[in-house]
C-alpha positions as semicolon CSV with decimal commas, in nm:
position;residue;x (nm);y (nm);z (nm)
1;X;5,618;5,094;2,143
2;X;5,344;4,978;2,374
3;X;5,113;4,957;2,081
4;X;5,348;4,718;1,894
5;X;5,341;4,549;2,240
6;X;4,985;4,586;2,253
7;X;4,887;4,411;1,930
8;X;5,196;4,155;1,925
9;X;5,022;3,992;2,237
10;X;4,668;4,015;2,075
11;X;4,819;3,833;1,843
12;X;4,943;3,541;2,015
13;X;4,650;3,527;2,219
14;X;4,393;3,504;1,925
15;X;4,654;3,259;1,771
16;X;4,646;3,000;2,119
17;X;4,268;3,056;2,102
18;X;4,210;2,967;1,741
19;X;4,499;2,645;1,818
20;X;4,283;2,561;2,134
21;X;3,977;2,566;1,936
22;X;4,087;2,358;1,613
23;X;4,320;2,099;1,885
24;X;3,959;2,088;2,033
25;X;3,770;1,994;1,667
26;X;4,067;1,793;1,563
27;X;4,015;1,566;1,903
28;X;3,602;1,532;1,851
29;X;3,669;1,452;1,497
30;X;3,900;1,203;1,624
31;X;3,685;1,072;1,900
32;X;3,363;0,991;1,593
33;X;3,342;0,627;1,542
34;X;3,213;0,601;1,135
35;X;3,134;0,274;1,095
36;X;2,940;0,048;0,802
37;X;2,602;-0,092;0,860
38;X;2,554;-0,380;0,627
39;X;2,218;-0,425;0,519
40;X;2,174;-0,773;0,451
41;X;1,872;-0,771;0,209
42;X;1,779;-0,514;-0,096
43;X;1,729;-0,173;-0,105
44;X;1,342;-0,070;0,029
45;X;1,282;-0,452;0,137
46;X;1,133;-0,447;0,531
47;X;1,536;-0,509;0,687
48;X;1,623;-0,223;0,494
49;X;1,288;0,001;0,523
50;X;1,312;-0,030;0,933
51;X;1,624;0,009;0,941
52;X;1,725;0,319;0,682
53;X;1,419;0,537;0,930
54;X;1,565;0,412;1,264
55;X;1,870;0,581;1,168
56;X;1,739;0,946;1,117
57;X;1,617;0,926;1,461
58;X;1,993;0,845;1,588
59;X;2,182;1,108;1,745
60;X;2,509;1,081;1,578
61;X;2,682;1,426;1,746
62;X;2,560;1,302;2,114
63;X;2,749;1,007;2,089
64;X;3,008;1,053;1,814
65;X;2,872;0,797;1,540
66;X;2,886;0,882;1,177
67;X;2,683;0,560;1,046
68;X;2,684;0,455;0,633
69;X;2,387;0,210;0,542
70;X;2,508;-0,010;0,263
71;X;2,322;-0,333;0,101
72;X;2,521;-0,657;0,060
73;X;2,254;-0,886;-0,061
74;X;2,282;-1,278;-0,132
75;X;2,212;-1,617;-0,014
76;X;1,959;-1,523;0,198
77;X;2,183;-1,298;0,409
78;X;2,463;-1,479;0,459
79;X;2,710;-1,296;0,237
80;X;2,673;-0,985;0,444
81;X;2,664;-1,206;0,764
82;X;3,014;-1,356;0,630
83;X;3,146;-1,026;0,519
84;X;3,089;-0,872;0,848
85;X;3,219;-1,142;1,034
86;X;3,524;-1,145;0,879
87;X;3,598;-0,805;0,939
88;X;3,826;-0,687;1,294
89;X;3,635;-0,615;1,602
90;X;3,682;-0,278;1,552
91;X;3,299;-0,164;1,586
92;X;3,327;-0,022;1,238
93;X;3,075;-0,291;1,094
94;X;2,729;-0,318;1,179
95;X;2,491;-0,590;1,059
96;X;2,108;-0,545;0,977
97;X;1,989;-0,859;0,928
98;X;1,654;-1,083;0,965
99;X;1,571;-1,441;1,126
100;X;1,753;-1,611;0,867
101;X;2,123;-1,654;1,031
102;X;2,005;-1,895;1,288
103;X;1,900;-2,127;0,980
104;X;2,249;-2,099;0,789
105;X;2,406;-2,442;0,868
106;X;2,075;-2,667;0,823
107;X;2,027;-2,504;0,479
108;X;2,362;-2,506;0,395
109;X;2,511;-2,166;0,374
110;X;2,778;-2,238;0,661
111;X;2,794;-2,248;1,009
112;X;2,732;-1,915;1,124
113;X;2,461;-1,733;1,331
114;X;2,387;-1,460;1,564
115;X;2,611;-1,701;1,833
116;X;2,860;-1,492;1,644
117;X;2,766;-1,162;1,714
118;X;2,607;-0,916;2,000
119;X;2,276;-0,796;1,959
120;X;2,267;-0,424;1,972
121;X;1,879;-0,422;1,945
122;X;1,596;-0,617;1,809
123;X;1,352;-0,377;1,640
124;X;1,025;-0,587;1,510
125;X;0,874;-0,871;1,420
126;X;0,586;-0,959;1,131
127;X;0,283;-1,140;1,136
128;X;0,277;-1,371;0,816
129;X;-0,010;-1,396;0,638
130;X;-0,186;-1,654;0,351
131;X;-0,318;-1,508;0,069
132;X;-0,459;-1,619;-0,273
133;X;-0,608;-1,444;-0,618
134;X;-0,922;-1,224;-0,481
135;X;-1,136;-1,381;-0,718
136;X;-1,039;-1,761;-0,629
137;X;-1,293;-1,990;-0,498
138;X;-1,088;-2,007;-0,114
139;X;-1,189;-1,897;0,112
140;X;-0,991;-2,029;0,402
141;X;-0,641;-2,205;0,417
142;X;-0,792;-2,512;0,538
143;X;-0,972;-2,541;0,231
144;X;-0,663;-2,559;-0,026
145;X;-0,538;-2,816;0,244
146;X;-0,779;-3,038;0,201
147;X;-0,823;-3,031;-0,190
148;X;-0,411;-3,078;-0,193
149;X;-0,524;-3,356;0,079
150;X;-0,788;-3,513;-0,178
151;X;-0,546;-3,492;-0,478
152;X;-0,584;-3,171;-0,652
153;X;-0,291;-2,980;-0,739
154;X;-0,245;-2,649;-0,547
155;X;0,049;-2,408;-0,679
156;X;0,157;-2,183;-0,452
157;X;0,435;-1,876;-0,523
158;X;0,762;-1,940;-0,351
159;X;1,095;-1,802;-0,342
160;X;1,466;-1,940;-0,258
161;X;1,490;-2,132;0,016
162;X;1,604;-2,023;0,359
163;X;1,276;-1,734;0,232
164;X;0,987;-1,608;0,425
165;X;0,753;-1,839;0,178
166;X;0,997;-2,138;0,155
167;X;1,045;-2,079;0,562
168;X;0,641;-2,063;0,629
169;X;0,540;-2,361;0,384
170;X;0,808;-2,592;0,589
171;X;0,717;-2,517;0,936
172;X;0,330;-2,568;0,884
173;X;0,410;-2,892;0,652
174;X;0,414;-3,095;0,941
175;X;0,066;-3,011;1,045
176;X;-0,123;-2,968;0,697
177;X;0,062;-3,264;0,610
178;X;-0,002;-3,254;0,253
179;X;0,238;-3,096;-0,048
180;X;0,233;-2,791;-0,305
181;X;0,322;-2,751;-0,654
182;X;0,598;-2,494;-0,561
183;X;0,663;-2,227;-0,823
184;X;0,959;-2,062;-0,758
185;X;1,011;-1,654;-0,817
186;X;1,314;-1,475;-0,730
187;X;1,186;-1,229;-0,469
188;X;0,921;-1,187;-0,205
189;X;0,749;-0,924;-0,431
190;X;0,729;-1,164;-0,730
191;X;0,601;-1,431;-0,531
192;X;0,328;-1,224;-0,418
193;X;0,266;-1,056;-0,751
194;X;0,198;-1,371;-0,917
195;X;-0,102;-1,414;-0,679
196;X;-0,238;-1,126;-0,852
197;X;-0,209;-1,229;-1,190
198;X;-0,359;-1,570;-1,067
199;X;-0,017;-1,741;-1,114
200;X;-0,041;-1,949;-0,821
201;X;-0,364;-2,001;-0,574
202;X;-0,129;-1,851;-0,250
203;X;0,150;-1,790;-0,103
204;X;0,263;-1,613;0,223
205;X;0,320;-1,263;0,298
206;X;0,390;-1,009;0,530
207;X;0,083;-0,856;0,699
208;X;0,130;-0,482;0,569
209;X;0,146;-0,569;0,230
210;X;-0,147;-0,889;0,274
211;X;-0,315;-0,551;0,415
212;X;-0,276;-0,300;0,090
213;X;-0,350;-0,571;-0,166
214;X;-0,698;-0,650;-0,014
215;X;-0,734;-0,262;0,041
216;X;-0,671;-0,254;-0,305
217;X;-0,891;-0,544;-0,438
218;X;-0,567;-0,769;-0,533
219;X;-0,538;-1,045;-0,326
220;X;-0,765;-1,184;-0,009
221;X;-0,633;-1,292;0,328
222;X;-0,699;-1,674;0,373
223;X;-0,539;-1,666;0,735
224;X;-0,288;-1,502;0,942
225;X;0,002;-1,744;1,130
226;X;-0,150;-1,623;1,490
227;X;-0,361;-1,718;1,778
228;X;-0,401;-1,324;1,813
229;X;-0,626;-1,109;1,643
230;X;-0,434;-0,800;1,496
231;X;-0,570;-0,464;1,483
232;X;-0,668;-0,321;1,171
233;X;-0,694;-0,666;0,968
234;X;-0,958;-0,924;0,935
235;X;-0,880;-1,231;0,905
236;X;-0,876;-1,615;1,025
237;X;-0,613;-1,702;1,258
238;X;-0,395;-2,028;1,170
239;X;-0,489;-2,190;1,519
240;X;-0,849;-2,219;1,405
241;X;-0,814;-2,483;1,158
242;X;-0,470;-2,599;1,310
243;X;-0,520;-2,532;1,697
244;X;-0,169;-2,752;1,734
245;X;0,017;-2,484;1,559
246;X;0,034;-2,249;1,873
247;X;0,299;-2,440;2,080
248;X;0,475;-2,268;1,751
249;X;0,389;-1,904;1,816
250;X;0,492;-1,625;1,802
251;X;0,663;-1,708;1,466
252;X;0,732;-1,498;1,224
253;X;0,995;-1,281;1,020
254;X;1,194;-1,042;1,299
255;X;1,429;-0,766;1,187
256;X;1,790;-0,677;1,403
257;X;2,130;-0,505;1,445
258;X;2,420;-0,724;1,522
259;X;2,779;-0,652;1,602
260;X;3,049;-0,899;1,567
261;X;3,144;-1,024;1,893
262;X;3,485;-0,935;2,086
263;X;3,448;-0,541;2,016
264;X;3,521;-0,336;2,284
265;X;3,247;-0,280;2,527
266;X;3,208;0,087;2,525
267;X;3,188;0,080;2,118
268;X;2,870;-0,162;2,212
269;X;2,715;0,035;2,522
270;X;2,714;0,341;2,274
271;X;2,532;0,173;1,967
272;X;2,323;-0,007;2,220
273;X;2,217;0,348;2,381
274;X;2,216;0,535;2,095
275;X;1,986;0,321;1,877
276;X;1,766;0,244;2,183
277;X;1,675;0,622;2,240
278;X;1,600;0,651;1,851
279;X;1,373;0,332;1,888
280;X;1,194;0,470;2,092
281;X;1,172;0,824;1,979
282;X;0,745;0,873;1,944
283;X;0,776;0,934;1,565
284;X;0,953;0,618;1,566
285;X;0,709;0,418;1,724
286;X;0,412;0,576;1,486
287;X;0,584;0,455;1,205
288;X;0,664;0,107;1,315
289;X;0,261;0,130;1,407
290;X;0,194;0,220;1,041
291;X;0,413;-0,050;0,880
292;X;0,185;-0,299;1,107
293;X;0,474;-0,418;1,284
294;X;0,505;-0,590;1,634
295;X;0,763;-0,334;1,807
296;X;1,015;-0,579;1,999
297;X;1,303;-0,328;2,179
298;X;1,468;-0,609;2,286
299;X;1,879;-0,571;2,415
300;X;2,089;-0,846;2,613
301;X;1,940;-1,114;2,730
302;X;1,567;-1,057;2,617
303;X;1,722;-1,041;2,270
304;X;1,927;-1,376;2,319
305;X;1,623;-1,547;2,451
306;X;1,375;-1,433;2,210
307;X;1,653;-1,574;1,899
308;X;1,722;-1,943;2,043
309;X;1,341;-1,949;2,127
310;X;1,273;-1,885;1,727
311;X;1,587;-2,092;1,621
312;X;1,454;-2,389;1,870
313;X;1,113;-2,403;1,746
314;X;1,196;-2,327;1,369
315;X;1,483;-2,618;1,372
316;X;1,274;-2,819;1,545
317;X;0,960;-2,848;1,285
318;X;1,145;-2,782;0,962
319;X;1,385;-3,106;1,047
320;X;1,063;-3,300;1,118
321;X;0,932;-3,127;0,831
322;X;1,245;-3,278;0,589
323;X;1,205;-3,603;0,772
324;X;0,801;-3,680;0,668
325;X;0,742;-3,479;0,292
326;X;0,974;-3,480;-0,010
327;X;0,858;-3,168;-0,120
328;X;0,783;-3,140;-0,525
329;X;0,955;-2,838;-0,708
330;X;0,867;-2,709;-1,013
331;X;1,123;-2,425;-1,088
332;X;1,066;-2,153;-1,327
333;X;1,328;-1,954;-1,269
334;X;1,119;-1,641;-1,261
């Protein structure tokens, strides 16, 4: 009789235990925030790139997030800037996007921006480069300038507009003040490739890839939009030929993760901790040092400064820009 006794409360014990345990599970499972970051350019584009190895350095079980990278491409961002935005302030929507937003309205693609949204952390910015065939007769950028300047015509690779290329042409217009024959491509990497096959006499491009396709005998670097020499890459800085360019600086692409604004606090002091500590994780850092990135880190206020600083200066030239050129087009539709 005691036995039966015996094992009868064994039983229930182990059964409480094994309840405890799974309530226990059931409640962390409950507690894990899983959540869509919307990737607002392609698949193994820079936004994307940066992004995609950030995450692996995220600690997901420290502070409950179970994060899914997806890519909503279009209009240079802005569909997955609108698609995010219209979603609840839940915190289940992340957005990775670039420098574009702050340019929606003046191009057209609504009124939208990072006004919108909190900045969870800025993660880099790019040096832009000018590059042409390796085998053309340029040398520097002031060069094509002035043979545009004496009448020649100078092609250069472009894509849509609200693009790096389109971007860079616009906000040194005012200061070459002279046109291109603009041949339009559908992506960065098309742009750029059609400098290789001596499609176009330049265009602009990120530093890390300006950097392989001299490496690799493609493509020379004509100058670099910088008063600042960067390590590992030789080239002519912008403010040589154009010293009035530097009240402009630092320009250049930068790369982000936004939250729509109104989500609860805590949702944003946990993405804001747990993708600083993964930014700045030491394997995270080498690779950002490898892609030739500037490392930025910024949160808060040092985020929201260093955006209306680039949307100031950007608005600012490319609506004096509009103003003084009518820029030709010659689309290809490539």
């Amino acid at each position: 009789m005691r036995h039966k006794k015996f094992f009868s409360l064994s039983f229930i014990l182990i059964f409480i235990l094994s309840s405890s345990c799974q309530f226990k599970i059931y409640a962390q499972d409950q507690n894990i925030l899983n959540s869509e970051a919307v990737i607002a350019w392609g698949t193994k584009g820079t936004t994307d790139i940066l992004f995609r190895t950030l995450l692996k350095y995220v600690d997901g079980s420290k502070y409950n997030l179970k994060i899914t990278p997806v890519n909503k491409t279009g209009f240079a961002g802005a569909y997955a800037t609108n698609y995010v935005n219209n979603q609840e302030s839940n915190g289940k929507y992340l957005l990775i996007n670039a420098e574009n937003p702050p340019l929606y309205e003046f191009l057209g693609y609504g009124n939208l921006d990072y006004d919108n949204f909190e900045c969870i952390l800025l993660i880099a910015t790019d040096i832009v480069a000018i590059i042409s065939p390796v085998d053309s007769e340029w040398h520097t950028f002031s060069e094509i300038v002035e043979a545009s300047r004496a009448g020649r015509k100078i092609t250069m690779s472009i894509t849509n507009v609200g693009g790096l290329s389109w971007n860079a042409v616009s906000v040194l217009q005012p200061y070459t003040k002279t046109y291109f024959i603009q041949e339009w491509y559908q992506t960065d990497s098309l742009a750029v490739s059609a400098v290789f096959e001596n499609e176009a006499d330049f265009t602009f491009s990120k530093i890390q890839l300006a950097r392989e396709a001299t490496r690799n005998g493609r493509a020379k670097i004509l100058a670099i939009l910088s008063d600042k020499e960067f390590p590992g890459v030789k080239a002519r800085l912008i403010t040589e030929d154009f010293p009035e360019f530097k009240k402009c600086l630092p320009w250049g692409p930068f790369y982000g993760i936004f939250i729509k604004k109104g989500t609860d606090p805590e949702i944003i002091s946990r993405y804001k901790q747990a993708f600083k500590e993964a930014y700045e994780n030491e394997e995270y850092q080498k690779y950002l040092k490898s892609c030739f990135t500037i490392p930025l880190g910024l949160q808060g206020e040092e985020a929201n400064e260093y955006i209306n600083k680039w949307k100031s200066n950007t608005l600012s030239i490319l609506k004096n820009s509009m103003l003084n050129m009518n820029f030709k087009f010659n689309r290809i539709g490539k």
